[in-house]
C-alpha positions as CSV (number, residue, x, y, z in Angstrom):
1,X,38.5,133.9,-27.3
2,X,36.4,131.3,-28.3
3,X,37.0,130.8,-31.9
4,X,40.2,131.6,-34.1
5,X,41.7,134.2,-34.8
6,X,40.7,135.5,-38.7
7,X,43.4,137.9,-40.1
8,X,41.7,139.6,-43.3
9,X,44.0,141.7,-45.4
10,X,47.1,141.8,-47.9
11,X,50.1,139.8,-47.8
12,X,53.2,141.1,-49.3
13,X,56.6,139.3,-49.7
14,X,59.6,140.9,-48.0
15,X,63.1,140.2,-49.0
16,X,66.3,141.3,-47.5
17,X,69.6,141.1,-49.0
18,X,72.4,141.2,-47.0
19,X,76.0,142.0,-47.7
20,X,79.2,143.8,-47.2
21,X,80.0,146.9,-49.2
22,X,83.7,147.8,-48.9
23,X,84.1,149.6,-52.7
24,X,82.3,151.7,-54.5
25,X,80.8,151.1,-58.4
26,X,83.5,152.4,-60.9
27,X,80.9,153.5,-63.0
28,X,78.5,155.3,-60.7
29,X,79.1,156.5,-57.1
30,X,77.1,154.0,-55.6
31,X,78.1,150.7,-53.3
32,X,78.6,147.6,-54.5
33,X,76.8,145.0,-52.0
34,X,78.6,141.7,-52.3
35,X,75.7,139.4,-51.0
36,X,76.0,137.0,-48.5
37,X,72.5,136.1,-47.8
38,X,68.8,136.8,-48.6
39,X,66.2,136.4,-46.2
40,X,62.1,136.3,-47.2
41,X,59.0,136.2,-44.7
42,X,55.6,137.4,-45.3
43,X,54.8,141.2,-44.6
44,X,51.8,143.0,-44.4
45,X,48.9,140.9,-43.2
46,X,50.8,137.5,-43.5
47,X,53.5,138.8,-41.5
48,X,50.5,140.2,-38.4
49,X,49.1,136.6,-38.7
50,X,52.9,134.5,-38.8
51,X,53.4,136.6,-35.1
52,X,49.8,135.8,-33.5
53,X,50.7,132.4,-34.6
54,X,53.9,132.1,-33.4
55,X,52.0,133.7,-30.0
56,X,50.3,130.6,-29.7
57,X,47.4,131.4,-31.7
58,X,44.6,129.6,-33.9
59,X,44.8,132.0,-36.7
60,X,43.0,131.9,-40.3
61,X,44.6,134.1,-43.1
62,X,42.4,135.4,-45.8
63,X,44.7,137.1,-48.4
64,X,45.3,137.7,-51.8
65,X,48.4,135.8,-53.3
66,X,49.0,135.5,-57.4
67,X,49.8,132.1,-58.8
68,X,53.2,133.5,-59.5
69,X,56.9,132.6,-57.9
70,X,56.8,135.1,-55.0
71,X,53.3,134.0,-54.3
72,X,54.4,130.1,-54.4
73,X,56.8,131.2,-51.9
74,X,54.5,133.3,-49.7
75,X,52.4,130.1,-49.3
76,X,55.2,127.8,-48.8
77,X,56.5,130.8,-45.3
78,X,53.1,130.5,-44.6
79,X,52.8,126.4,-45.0
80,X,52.1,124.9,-41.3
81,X,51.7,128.4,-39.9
82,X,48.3,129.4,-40.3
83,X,45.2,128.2,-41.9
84,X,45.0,130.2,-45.4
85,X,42.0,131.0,-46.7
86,X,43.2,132.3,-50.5
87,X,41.3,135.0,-52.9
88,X,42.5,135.5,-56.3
89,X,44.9,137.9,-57.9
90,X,45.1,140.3,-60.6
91,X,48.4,140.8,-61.5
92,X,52.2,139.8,-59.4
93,X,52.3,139.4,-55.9
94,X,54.1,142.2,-54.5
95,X,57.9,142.0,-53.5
96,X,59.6,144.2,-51.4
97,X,63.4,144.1,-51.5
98,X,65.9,145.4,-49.1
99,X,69.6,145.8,-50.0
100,X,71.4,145.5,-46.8
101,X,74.9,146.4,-45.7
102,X,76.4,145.8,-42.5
103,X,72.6,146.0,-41.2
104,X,72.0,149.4,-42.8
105,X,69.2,149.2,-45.5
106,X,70.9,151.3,-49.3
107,X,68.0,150.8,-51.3
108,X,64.3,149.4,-51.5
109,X,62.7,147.6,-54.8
110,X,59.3,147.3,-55.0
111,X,57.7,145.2,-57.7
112,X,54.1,143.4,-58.3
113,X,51.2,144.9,-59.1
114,X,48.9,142.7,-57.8
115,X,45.2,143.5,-56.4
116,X,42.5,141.1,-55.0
117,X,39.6,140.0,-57.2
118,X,36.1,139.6,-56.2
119,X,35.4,136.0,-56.1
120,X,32.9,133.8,-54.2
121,X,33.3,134.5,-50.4
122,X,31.5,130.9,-48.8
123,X,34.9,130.1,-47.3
124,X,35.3,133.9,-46.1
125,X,31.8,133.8,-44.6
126,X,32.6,130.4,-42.7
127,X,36.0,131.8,-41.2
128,X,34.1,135.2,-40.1
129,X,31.3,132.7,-38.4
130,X,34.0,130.9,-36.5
131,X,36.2,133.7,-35.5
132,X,36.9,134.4,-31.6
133,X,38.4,137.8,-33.0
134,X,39.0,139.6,-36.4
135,X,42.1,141.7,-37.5
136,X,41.7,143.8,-40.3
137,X,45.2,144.3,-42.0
138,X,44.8,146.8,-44.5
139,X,47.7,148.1,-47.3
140,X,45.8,149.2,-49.9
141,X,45.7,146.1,-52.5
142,X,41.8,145.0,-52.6
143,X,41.3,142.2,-49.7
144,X,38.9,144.6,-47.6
145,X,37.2,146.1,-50.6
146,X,36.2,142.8,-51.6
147,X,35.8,141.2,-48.7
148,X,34.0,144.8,-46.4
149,X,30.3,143.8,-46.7
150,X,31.0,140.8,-45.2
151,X,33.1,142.3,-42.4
152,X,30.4,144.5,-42.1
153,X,28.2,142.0,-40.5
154,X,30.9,140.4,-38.6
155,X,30.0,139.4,-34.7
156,X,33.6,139.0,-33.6
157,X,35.2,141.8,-32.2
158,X,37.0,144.1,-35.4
159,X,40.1,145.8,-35.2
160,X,40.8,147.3,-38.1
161,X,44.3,148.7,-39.0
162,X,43.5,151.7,-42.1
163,X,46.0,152.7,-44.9
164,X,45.7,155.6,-46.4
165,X,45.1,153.6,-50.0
166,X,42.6,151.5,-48.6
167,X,38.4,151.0,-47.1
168,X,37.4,153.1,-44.5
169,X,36.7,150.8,-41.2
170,X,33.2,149.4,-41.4
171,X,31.0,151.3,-38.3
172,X,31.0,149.6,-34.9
173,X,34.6,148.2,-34.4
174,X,36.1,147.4,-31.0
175,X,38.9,149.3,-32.2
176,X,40.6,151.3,-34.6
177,X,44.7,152.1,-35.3
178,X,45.5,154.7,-37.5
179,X,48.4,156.2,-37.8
180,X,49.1,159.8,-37.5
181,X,48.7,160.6,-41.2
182,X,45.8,158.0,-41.6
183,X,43.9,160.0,-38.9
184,X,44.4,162.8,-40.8
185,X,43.0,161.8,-43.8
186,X,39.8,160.1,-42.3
187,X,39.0,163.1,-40.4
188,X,36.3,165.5,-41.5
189,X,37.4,168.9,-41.2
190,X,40.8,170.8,-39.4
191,X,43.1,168.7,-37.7
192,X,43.4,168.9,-33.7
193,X,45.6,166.7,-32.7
194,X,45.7,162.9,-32.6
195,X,43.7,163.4,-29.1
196,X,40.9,165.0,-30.8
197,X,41.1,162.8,-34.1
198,X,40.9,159.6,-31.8
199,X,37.6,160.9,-30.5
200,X,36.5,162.9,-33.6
201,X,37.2,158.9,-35.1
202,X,35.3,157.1,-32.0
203,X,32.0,159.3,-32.8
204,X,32.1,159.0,-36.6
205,X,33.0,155.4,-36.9
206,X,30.4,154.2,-34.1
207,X,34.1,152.6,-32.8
208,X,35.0,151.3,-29.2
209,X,38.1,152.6,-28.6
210,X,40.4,154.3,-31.0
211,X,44.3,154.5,-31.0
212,X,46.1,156.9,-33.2
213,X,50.1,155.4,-33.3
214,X,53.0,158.0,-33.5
215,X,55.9,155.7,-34.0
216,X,58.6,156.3,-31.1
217,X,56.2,159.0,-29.0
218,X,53.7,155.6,-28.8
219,X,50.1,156.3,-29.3
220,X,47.1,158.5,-28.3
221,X,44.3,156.5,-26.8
222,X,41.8,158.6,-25.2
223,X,40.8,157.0,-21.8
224,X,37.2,157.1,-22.3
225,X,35.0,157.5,-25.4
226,X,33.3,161.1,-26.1
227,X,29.6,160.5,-25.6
């Protein structure tokens, strides 16, 4: 790989509270989590291009983050890490919190609203010019609907991760990873199988190679493409 690596997509802030929990609320049966740390990293995209870096990687981020606290401190995890290429926000950056007992997750708070906002694209164009490789890290908040003409014309080789909330892949990808339910829900017609969705997917995205994921049972990555 040539040039960097350019990780497009939307950066969440994850938060984990950690505790012991010993007693119960006297006014609800609930625990009470008596907190002895809290931990934050990036998640979503940010958190796919914080490991390539940490890999040994020349990575490029181009994300979403609001001009609010938890963005402040997304850019701070991200400081030194990666090279952050930053579209605006409309609305909070989103926070997910985890409230941890004796390593068992009780509850998760989500909060922010945030979605990308179109904006002028020179510095997205430049990144996509020098890329050795692009990673499309989609969850559903804007940064590949603003940014999918460009990725359209791309050169690098595109994988493209889906969410159900977010763009279809752009035709032509070197590969695609959908999960299970993703596959369903870009599939045309009954569902076969994740066999038969990865090559249904392979023929209607004009993609390379396609893996559906299934968690634990690993993936199903047809060995050759259906001609």
């Amino acid at each position: 790989m040539s040039g960097p690596l350019v990780v497009i997509g939307d950066t969440l802030l994850d938060v984990d509270v950690e505790g012991g929990a010993d007693r119960l609320c006297p006014d609800a049966p609930v625990p009470v989590v008596d907190v002895d740390a809290e931990h934050a990293r990036p998640g979503g995209a940010g958190l796919a291009a914080l490991l390539a870096a940490r890999d040994g990687a020349d990575v490029v981020l181009v994300t979403a983050i609001g001009d609010d606290q938890d963005g402040r401190r997304l850019c701070g995890l991200l400081a030194g890490e990666v090279e952050l290429v930053r579209l605006p926000l409309r609305g909070g950056t989103v926070r997910k919190t985890r409230i941890r007992a004796r390593g068992q997750t009780l509850v998760r708070v989500d909060s922010g609203d945030g979605r990308a906002r179109h904006a002028a694209h020179d510095e997205v164009a430049a990144a996509l010019r020098q890329a050795g490789a692009v990673l499309v890290s989609d969850y559903g908040r804007g940064v590949t609907r603003v940014t999918r003409e460009l990725l359209r014309g791309a050169d690098a080789p595109l994988v493209w991760d889906p969410h159900p909330k977010g763009e279809q892949p752009v035709p032509g990808c070197a590969l695609v990873t959908p999960s299970e339910a993703e596959a369903r829900l870009l599939c045309d017609g009954p569902y076969e199988g994740p066999d038969q969705a990865a090559r249904h997917l392979m023929r209607a995205l004009r993609a390379r190679a396609v893996a559906v994921t299934l968690g634990g049972r690993g993936a199903a990555w047809p060995a050759r493409a259906a001609r």
